[in-house]
Every structure is written in structure tokens, then in C-alpha cells.
gemmi code that builds the backbone of each chain (N, CA, C; Angstrom):
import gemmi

chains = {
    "A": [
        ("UNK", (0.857, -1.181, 0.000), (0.000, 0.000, 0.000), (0.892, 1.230, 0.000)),
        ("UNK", (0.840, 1.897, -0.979), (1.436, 2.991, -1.402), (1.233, 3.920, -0.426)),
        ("UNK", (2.186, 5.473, 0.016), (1.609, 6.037, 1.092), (1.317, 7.750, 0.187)),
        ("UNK", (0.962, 8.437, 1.014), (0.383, 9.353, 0.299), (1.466, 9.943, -0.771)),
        ("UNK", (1.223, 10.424, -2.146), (2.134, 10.933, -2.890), (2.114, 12.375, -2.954)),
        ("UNK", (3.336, 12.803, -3.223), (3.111, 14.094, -3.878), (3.958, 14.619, -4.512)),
        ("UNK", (3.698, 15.510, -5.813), (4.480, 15.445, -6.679), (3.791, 17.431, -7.636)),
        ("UNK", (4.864, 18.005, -8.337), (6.212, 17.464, -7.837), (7.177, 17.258, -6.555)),
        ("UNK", (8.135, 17.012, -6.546), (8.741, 17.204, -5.276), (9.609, 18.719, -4.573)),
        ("UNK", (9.915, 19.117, -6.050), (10.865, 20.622, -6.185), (9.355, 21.478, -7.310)),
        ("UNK", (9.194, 22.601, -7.092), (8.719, 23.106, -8.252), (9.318, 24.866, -8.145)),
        ("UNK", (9.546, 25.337, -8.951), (10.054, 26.952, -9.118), (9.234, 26.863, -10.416)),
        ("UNK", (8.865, 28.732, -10.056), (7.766, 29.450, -10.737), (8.720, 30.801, -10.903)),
        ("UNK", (8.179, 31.244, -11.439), (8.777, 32.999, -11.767), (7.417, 33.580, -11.563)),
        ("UNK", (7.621, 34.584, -10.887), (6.284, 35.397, -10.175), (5.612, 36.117, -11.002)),
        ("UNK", (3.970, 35.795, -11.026), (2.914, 35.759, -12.006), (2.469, 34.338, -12.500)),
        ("UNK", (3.164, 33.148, -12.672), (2.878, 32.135, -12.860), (1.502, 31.262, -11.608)),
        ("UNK", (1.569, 30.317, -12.097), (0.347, 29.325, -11.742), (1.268, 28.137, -11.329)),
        ("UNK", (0.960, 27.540, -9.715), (1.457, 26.802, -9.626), (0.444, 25.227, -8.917)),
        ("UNK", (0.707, 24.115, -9.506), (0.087, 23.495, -8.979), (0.430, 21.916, -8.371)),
        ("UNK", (0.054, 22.173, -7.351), (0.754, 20.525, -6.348), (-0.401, 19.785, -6.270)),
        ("UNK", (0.323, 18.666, -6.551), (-0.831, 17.359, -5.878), (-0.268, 16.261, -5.204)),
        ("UNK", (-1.657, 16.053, -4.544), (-1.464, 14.682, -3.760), (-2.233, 14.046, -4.078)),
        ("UNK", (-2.068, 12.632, -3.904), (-2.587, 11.120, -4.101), (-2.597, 10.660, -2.534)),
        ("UNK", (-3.517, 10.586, -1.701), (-4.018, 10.322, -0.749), (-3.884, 8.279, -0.646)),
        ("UNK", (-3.592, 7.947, 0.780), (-3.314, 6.470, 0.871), (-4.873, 5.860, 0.185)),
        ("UNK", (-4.098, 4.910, -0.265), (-5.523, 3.910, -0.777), (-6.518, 4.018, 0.016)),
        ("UNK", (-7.791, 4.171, 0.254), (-8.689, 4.116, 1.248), (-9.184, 5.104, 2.040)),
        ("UNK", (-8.502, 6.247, 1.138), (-8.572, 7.352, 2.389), (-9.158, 8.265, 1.708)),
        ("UNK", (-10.136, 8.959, 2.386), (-11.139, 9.930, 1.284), (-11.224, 11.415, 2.098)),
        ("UNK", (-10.074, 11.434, 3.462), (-9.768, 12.564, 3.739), (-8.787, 13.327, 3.678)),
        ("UNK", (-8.539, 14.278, 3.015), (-7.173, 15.181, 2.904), (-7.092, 16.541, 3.404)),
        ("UNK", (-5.737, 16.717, 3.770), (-5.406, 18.193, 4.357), (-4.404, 18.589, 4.325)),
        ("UNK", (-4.322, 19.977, 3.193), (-3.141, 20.439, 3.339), (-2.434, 21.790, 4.376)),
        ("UNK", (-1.336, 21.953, 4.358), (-0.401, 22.100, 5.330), (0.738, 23.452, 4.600)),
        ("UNK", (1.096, 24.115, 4.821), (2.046, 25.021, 4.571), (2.974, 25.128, 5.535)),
        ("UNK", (4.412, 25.109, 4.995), (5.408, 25.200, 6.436), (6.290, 25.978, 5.780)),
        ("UNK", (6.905, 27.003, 6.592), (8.230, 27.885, 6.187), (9.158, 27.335, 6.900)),
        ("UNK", (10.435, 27.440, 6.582), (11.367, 27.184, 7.578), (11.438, 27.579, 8.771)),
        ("UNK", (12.369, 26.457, 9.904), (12.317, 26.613, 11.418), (10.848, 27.145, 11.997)),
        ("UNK", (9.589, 26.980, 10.879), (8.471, 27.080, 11.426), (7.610, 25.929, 11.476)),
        ("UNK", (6.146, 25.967, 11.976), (5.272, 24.703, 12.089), (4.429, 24.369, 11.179)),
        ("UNK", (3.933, 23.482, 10.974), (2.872, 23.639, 10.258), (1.647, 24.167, 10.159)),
        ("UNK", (1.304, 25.251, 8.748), (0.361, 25.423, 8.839), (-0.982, 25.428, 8.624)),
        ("UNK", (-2.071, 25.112, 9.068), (-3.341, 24.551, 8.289), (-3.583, 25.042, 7.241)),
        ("UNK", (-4.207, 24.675, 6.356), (-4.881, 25.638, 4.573), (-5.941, 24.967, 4.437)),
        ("UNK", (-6.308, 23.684, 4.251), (-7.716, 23.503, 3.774), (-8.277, 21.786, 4.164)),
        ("UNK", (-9.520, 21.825, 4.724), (-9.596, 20.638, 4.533), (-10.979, 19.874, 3.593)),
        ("UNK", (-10.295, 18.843, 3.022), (-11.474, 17.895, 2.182), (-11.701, 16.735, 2.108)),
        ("UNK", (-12.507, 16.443, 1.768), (-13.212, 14.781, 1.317), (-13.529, 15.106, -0.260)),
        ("UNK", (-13.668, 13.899, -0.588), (-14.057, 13.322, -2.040), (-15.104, 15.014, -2.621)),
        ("UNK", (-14.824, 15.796, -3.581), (-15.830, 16.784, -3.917), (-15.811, 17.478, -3.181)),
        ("UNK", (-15.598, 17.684, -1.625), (-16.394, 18.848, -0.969), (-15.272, 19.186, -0.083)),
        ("UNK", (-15.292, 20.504, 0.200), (-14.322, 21.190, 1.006), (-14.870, 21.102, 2.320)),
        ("UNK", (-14.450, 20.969, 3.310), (-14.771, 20.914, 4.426), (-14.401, 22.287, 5.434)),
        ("UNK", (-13.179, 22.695, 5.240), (-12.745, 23.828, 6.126), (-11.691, 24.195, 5.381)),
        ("UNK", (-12.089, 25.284, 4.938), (-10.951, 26.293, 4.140), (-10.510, 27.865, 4.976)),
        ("UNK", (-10.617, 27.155, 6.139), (-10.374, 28.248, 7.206), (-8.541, 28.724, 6.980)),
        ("UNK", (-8.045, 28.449, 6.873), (-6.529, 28.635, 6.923), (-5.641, 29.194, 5.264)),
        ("UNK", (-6.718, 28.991, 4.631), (-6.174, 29.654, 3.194), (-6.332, 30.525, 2.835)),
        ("UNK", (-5.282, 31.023, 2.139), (-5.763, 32.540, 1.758), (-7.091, 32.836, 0.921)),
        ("UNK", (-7.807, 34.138, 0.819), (-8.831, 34.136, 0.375), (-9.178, 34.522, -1.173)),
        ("UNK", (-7.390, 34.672, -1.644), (-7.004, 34.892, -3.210), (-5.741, 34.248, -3.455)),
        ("UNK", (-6.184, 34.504, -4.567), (-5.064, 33.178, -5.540), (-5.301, 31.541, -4.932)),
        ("UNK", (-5.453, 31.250, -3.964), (-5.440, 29.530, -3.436), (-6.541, 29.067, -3.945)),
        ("UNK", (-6.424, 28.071, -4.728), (-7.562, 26.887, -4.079), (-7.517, 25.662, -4.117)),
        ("UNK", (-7.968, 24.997, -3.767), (-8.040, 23.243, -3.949), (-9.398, 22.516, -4.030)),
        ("UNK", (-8.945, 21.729, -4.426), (-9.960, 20.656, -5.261), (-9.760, 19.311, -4.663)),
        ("UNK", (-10.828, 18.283, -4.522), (-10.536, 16.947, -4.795), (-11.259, 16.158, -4.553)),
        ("UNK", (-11.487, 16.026, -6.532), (-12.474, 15.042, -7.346), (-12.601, 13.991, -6.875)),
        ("UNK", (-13.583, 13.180, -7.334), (-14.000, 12.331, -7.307), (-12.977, 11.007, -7.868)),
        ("UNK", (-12.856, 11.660, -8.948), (-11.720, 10.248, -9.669), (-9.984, 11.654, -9.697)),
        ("UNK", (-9.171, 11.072, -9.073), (-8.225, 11.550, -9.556), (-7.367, 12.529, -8.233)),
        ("UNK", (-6.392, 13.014, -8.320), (-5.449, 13.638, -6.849), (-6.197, 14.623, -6.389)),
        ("UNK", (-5.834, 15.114, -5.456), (-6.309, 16.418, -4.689), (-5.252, 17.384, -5.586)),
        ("UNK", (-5.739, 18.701, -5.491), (-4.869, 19.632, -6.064), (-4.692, 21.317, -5.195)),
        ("UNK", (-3.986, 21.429, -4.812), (-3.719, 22.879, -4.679), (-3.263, 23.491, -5.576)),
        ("UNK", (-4.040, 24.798, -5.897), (-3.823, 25.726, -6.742), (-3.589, 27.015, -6.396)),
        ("UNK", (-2.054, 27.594, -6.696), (-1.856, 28.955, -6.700), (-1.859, 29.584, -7.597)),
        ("UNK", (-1.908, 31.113, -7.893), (-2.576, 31.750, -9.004), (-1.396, 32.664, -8.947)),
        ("UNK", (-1.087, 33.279, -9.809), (-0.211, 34.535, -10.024), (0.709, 34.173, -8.740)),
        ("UNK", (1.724, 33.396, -8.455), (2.389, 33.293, -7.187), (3.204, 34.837, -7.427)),
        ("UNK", (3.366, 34.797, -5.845), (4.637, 35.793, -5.464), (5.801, 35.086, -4.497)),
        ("UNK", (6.866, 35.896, -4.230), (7.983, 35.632, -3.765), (7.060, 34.857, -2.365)),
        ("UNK", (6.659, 35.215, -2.025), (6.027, 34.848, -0.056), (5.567, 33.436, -0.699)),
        ("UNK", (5.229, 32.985, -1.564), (4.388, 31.822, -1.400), (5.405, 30.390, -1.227)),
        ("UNK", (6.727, 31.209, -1.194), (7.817, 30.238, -1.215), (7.810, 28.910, -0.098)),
        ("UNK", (7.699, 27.837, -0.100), (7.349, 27.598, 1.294), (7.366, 25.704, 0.389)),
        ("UNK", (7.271, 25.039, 1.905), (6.883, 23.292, 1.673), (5.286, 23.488, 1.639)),
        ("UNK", (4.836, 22.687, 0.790), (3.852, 22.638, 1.118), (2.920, 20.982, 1.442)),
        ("UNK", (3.052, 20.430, 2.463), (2.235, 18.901, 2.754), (0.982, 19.079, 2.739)),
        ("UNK", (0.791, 17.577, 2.273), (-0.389, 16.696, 2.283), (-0.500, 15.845, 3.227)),
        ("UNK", (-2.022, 15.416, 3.650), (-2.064, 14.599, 4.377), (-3.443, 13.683, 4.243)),
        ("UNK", (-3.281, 12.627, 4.239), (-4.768, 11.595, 4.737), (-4.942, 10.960, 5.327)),
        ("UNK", (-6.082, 10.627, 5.759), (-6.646, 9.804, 6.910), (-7.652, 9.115, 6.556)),
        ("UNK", (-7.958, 7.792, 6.946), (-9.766, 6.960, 6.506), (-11.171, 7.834, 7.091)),
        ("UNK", (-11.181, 8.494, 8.120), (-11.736, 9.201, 8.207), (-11.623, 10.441, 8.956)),
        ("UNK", (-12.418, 11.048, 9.197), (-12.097, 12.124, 10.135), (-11.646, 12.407, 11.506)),
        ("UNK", (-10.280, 12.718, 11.939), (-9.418, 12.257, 12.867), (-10.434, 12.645, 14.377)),
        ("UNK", (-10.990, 13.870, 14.046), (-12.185, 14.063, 15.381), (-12.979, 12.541, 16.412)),
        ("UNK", (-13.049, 12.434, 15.032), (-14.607, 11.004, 14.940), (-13.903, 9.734, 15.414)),
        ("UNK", (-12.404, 8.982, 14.430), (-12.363, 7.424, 14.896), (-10.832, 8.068, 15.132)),
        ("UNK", (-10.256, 9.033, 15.618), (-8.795, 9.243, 16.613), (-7.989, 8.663, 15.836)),
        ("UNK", (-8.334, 9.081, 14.814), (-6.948, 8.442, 13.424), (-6.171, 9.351, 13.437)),
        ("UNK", (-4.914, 8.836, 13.220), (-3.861, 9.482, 12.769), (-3.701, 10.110, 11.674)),
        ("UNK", (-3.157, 11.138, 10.866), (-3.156, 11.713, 9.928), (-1.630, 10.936, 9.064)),
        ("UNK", (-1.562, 10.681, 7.762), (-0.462, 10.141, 7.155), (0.255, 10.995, 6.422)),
        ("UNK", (1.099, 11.697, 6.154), (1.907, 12.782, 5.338), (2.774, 12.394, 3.891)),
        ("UNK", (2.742, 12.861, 3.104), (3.667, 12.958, 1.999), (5.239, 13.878, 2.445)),
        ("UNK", (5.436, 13.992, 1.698), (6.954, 14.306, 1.398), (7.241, 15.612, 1.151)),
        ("UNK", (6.073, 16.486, 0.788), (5.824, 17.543, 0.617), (6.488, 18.164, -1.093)),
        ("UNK", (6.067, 19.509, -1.488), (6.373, 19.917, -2.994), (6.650, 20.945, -1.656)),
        ("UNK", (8.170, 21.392, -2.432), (8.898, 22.492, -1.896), (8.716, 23.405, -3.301)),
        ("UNK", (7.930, 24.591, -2.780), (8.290, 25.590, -4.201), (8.935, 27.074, -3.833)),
        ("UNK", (9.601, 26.861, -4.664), (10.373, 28.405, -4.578), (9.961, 28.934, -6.068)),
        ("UNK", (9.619, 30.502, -5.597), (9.380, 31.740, -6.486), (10.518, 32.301, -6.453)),
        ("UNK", (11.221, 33.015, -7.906), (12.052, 33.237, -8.271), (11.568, 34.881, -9.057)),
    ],
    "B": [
        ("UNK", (-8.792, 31.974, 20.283), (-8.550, 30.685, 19.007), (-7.832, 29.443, 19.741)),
        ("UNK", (-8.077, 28.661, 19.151), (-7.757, 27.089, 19.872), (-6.011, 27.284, 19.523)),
        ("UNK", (-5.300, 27.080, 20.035), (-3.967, 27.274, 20.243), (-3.216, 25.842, 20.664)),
        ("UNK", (-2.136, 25.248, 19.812), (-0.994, 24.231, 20.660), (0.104, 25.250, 20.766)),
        ("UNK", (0.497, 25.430, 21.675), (1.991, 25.503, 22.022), (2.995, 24.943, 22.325)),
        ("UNK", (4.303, 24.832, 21.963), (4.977, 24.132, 22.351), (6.473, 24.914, 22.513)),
        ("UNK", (6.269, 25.283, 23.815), (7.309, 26.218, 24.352), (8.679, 26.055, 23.908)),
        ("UNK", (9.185, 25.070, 24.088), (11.009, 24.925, 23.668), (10.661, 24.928, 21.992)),
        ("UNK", (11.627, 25.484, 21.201), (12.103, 25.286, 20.328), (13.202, 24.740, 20.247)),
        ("UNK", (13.796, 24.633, 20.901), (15.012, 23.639, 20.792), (15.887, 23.132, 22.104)),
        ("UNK", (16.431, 21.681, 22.098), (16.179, 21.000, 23.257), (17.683, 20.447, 23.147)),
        ("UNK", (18.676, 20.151, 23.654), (19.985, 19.926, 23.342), (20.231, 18.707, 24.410)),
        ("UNK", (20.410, 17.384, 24.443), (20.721, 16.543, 26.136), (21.723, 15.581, 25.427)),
        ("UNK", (22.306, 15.004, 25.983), (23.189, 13.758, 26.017), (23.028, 12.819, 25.511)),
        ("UNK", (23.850, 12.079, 24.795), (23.183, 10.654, 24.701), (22.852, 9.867, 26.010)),
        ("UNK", (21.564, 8.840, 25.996), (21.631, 8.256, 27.449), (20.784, 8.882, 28.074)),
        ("UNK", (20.617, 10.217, 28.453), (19.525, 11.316, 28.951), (18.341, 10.611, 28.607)),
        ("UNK", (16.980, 11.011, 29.680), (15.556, 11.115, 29.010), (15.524, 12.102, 28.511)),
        ("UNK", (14.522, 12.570, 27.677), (14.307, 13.841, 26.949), (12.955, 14.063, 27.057)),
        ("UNK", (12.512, 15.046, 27.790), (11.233, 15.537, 28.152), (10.767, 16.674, 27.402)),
        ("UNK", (9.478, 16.739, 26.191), (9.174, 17.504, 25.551), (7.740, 18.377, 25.902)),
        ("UNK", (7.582, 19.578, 25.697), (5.791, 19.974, 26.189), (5.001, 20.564, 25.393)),
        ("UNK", (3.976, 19.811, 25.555), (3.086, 20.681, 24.567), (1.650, 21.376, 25.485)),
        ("UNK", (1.229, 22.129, 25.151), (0.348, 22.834, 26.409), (-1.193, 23.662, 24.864)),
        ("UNK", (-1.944, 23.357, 25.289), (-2.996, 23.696, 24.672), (-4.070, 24.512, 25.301)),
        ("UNK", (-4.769, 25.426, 24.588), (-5.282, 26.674, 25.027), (-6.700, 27.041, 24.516)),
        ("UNK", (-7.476, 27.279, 25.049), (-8.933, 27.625, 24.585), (-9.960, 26.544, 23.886)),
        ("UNK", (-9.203, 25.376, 24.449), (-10.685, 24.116, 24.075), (-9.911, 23.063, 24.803)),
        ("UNK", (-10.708, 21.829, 24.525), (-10.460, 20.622, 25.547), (-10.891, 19.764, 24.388)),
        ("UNK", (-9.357, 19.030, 23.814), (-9.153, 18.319, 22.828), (-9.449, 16.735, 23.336)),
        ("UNK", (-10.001, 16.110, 22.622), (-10.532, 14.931, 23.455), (-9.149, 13.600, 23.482)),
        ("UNK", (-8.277, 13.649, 22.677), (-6.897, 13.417, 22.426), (-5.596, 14.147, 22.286)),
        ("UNK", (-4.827, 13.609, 22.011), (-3.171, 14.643, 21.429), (-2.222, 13.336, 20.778)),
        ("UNK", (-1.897, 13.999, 19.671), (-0.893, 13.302, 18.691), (0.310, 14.424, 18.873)),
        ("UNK", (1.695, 12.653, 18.818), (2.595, 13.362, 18.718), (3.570, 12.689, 17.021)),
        ("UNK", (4.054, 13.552, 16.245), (4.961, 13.348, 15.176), (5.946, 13.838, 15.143)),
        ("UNK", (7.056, 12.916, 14.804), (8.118, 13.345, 14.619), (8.500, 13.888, 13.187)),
        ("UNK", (9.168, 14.690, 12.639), (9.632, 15.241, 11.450), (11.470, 15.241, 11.288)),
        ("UNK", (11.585, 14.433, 10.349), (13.105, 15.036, 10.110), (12.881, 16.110, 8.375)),
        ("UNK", (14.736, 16.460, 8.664), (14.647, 17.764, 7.314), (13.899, 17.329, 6.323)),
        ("UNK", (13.714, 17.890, 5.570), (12.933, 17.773, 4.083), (11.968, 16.682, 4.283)),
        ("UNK", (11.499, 16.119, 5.562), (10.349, 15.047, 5.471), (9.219, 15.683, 5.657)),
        ("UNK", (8.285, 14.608, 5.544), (6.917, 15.003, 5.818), (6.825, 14.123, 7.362)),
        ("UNK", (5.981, 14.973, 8.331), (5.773, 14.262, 9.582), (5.196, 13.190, 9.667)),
        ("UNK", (5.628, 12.197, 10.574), (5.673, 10.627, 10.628), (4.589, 10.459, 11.994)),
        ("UNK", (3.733, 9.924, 12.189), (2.520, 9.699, 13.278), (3.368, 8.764, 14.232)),
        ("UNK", (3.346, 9.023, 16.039), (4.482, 8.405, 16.876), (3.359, 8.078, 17.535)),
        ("UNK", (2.500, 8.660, 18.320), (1.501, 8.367, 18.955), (0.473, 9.147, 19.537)),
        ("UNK", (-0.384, 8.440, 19.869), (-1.930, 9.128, 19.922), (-2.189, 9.077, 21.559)),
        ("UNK", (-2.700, 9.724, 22.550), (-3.233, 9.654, 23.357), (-4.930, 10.731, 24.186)),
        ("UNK", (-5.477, 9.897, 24.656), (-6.679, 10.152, 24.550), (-6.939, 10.854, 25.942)),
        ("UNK", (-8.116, 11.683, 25.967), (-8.119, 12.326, 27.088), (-8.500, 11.562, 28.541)),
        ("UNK", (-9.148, 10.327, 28.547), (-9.124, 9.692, 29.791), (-7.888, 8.919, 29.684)),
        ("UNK", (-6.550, 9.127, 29.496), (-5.741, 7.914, 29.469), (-4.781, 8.590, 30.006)),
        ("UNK", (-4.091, 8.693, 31.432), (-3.276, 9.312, 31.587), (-1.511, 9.162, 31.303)),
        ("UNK", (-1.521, 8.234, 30.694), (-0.420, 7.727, 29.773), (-0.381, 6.692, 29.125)),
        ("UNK", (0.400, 7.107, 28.250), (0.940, 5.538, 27.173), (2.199, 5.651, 26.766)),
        ("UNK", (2.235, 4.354, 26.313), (3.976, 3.421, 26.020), (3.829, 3.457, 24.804)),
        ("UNK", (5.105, 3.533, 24.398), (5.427, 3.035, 22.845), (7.214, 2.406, 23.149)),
        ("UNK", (7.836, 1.194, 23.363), (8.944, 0.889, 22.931), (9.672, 2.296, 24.176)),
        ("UNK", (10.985, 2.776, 23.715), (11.225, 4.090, 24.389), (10.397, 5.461, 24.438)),
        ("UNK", (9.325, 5.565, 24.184), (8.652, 6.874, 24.532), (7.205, 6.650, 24.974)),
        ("UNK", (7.283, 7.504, 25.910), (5.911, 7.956, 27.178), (5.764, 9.041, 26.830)),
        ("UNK", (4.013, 9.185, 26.872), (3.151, 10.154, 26.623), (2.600, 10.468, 27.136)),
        ("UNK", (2.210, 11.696, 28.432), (1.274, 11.823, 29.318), (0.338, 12.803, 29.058)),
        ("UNK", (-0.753, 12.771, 29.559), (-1.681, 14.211, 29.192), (-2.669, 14.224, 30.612)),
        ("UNK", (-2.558, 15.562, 30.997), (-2.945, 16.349, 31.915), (-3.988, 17.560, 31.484)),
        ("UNK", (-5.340, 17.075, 32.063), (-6.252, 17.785, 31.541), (-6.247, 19.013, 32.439)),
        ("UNK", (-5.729, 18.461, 33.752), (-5.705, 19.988, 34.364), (-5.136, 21.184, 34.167)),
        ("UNK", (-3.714, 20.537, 33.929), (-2.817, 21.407, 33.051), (-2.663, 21.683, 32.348)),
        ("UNK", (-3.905, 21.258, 31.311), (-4.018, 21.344, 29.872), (-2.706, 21.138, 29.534)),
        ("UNK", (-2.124, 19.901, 29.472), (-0.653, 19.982, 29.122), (-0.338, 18.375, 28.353)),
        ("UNK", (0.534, 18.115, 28.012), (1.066, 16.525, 27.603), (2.525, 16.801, 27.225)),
        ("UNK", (3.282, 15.953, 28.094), (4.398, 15.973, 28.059), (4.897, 14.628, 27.023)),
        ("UNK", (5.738, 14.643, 26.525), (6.437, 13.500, 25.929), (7.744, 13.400, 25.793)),
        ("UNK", (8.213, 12.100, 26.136), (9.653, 11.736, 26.824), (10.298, 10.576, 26.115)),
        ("UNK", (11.877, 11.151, 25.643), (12.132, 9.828, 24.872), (13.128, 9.236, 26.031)),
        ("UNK", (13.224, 7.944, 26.650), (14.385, 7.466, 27.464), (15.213, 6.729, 26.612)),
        ("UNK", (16.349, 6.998, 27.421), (17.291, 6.713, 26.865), (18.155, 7.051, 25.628)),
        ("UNK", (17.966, 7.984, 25.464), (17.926, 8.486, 23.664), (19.116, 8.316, 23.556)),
        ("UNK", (19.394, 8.791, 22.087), (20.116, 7.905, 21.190), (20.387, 9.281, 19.844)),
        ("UNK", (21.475, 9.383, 19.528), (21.336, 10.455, 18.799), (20.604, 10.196, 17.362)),
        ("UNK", (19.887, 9.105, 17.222), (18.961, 8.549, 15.739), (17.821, 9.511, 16.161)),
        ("UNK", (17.646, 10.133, 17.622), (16.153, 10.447, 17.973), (16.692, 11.818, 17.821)),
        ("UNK", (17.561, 12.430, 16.649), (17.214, 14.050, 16.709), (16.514, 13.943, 15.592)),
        ("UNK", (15.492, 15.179, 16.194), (14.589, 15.608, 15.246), (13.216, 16.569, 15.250)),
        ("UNK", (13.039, 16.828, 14.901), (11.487, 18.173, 15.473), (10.424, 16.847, 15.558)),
        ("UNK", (9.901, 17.322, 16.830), (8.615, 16.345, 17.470), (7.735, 17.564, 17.460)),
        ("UNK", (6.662, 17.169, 16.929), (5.243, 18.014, 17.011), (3.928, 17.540, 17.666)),
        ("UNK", (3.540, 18.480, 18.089), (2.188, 18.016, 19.294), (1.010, 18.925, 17.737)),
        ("UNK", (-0.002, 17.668, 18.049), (-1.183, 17.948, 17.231), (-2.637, 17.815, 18.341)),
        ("UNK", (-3.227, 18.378, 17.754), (-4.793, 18.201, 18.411), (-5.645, 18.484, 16.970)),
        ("UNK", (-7.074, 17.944, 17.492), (-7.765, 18.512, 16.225), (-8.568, 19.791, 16.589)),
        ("UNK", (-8.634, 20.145, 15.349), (-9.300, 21.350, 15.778), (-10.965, 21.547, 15.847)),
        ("UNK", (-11.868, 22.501, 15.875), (-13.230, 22.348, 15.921), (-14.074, 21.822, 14.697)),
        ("UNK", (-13.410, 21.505, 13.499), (-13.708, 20.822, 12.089), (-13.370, 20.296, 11.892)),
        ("UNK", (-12.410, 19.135, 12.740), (-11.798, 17.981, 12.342), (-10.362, 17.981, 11.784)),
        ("UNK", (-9.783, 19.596, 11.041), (-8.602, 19.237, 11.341), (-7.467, 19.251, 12.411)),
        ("UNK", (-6.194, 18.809, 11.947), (-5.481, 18.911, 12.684), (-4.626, 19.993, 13.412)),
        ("UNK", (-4.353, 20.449, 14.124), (-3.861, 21.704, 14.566), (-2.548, 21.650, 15.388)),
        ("UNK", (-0.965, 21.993, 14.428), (-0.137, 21.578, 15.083), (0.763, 22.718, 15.942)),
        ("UNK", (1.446, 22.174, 16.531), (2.115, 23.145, 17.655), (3.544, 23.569, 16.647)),
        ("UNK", (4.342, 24.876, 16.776), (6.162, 24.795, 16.136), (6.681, 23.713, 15.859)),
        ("UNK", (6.912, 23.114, 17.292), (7.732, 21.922, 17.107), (8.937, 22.350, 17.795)),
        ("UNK", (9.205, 21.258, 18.710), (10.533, 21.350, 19.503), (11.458, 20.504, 18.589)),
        ("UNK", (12.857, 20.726, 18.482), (13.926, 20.433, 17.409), (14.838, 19.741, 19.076)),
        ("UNK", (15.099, 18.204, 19.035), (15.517, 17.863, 19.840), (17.231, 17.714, 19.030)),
        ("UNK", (18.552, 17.706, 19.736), (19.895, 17.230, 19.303), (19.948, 16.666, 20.510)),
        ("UNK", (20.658, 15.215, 19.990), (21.117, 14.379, 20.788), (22.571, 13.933, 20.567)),
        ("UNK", (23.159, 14.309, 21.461), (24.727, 14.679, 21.186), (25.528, 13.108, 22.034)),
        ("UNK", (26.835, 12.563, 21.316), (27.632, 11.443, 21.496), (27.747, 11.679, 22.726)),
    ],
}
model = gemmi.Model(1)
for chain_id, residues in chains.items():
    chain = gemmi.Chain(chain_id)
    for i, (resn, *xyz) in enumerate(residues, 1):
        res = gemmi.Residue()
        res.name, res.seqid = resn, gemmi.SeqId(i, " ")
        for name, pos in zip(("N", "CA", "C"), xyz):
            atom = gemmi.Atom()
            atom.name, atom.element = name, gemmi.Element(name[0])
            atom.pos, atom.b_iso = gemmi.Position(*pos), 0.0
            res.add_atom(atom)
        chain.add_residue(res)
    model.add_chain(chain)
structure = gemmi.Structure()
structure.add_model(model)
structure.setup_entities()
């Protein structure tokens, strides 16, 4: 069982560009959440979803971001016109269900490090 | 706002030492606490879960306690070993189910 993917692993943009990360969530798992981290800092929340529907997009910005994740196919974060600040790791994460409800653990990828140039 | 903290940022002990880490939470009463470890360029790794009636648990070398009074949970690696440097993070969930993590204390475990 494969663990969550994400890809790419490096991405650089030149500012104004569109940048976009995905994850592939563990087999079985129809909850995802992504994560923003700067260096010597923590992680930080951005959005959470299930299959189609956003659940809490409390932590993302309220321009340029968004994410998706379809029914058939990865979750996606989408940045729009990046700037220098958006430089950052950005993780994924899934779980079988909602960590509130059955005290699951959350599983992480590897994260897409992007730097704006 | 629901808050983890986790006071040390960075934690320096011996090889051989226990290593006592804290995480302290603020403005709700999380019914559990997860702790993960992270090394560089990784993505955080799930170490263990503990629940709010459980006033500790084992894993192999690390104990996990949580103190509802103190709104607090400490976590302790014995015996360490310098394989155990690395940023440990305290999680809770938050009021929508996600996760809500603390900085992260950056432990070195020196020869």
C-alpha cells in the first residue's frame, strides 16, 4: 500500500505564474489536508477535504489559493499569479476518516517544496 | 482561538539522557493529542496518539502523558540515542476535524 504521494517534489515558478501541487491520498482514504510550512516554522493549516467537498478552508488565503478533490483523480492545490512569499513546503495529508470522529492518525507525503524566483 | 503551544524550540541533552518535551494547549479541551516526529525535508511521521481519559501511554522508548488539568502533555524519549534528533510536534484537532499543530521542539542528541 502505497503512502500518500506528492508530486512534484521541487517546483520553481517565476512570479505571475500558476502553480500546482498534488497529492494522491493512501488507498482508502477519502480525507485530505493540506499544510504550509516555512522554515524553522510549524505547520500550517490551509484547507480541509473529502471526495468533492471542502470541508474547512479556514486557513487559506482568500485569493489566488484553491483546492480541489475530485471524485476520480489527486487532490490539487492551486496557486494563481504566485509571489515571492508563497515560497514555502507545502504537505499533504490523509486519513480513513475524520481524525475528530475514529482518533486516526493523519499520514503525510513528502511535501512539494516551491520556490518563487 | 484554539492554540498548541509548544514552548522549547530547541532542546539539546546527552546521549543516554531522558528527553522531556511539552506541549500545552489553550482555549478548548481536545478529546486526544498526537505526537509526530519530522526530520529535514520530510513530511511528519505519526508516533503516537493519546486520549483524554488515558493518563499515559507506552510506545517501545517513549511515554506520553496528558494532563487535563494542566491542559498539558508531556512526551519523553528514554534513553535516547542520537537517531532520535529531530522536530517532534504536538497535534490536536481542531473544531472541524482538522489537525492543529504546535512549532515543534527540534531535539539534538549529542555522542
Amino acid at each position: 500500500n502505497a503512502g500518500v504521494m506528492q508530486n512534484p517534489r521541487h517546483l520553481v515558478r517565476r512570479r505571475g505564474q500558476e502553480a500546482r501541487l498534488r497529492c494522491s491520498p493512501m488507498k482508502g482514504h477519502s480525507h485530505v489536508y493540506w499544510y504550509r510550512q516555512l522554515p524553522e516554522e510549524g505547520l500550517k493549516f490551509m484547507v480541509y477535504l473529502q471526495k468533492e467537498n471542502i470541508i474547512d478552508e479556514s486557513g487559506m488565503p482568500k485569493e489566488r489559493f484553491s483546492a480541489e478533490f475530485p471524485k476520480e483523480g489527486p487532490s490539487i492545490l492551486r496557486i494563481q499569479q504566485v509571489v515571492r512569499g508563497d515560497s514555502a513546503a507545502y504537505f499533504c495529508a490523509s486519513s480513513p476518516a475524520n481524525p475528530g470522529q475514529a482518533h486516526t492518525e493523519a499520514f503525510f507525503g513528502q511535501g512539494t517544496r516551491l520556490t518563487v524566483v | 482561538s484554539q492554540k498548541i503551544e509548544q514552548n522549547s524550540e530547541a532542546l539539546n541533552i546527552q546521549e543516554g539522557k531522558t528527553a522531556t518535551l511539552t506541549c500545552n494547549y489553550t482555549n478548548y479541551s481536545p478529546a486526544y493529542l498526537q505526537w509526530y516526529r519530522q526530520d529535514p525535508g520530510r513530511g511528519p511521521v505519526f508516533l503516537l496518539l493519546i486520549r483524554e481519559n488515558e493518563k499515559e501511554k507506552r510506545k517501545e522508548r517513549l511515554k506520553v502523558t496528558f494532563d487535563t488539568t494542566l491542559k498539558q502533555s508531556l512526551f519523553h524519549i528514554t534513553a535516547s540515542q542520537p537517531a532520535d534528533s529531530a522536530t517532534y510536534l504536538c497535534a490536536a484537532r481542531g473544531s472541524q476535524g482538522n489537525l492543529i499543530f504546535g512549532k515543534g521542539t527540534k531535539l539534538s542528541v549529542k555522542p
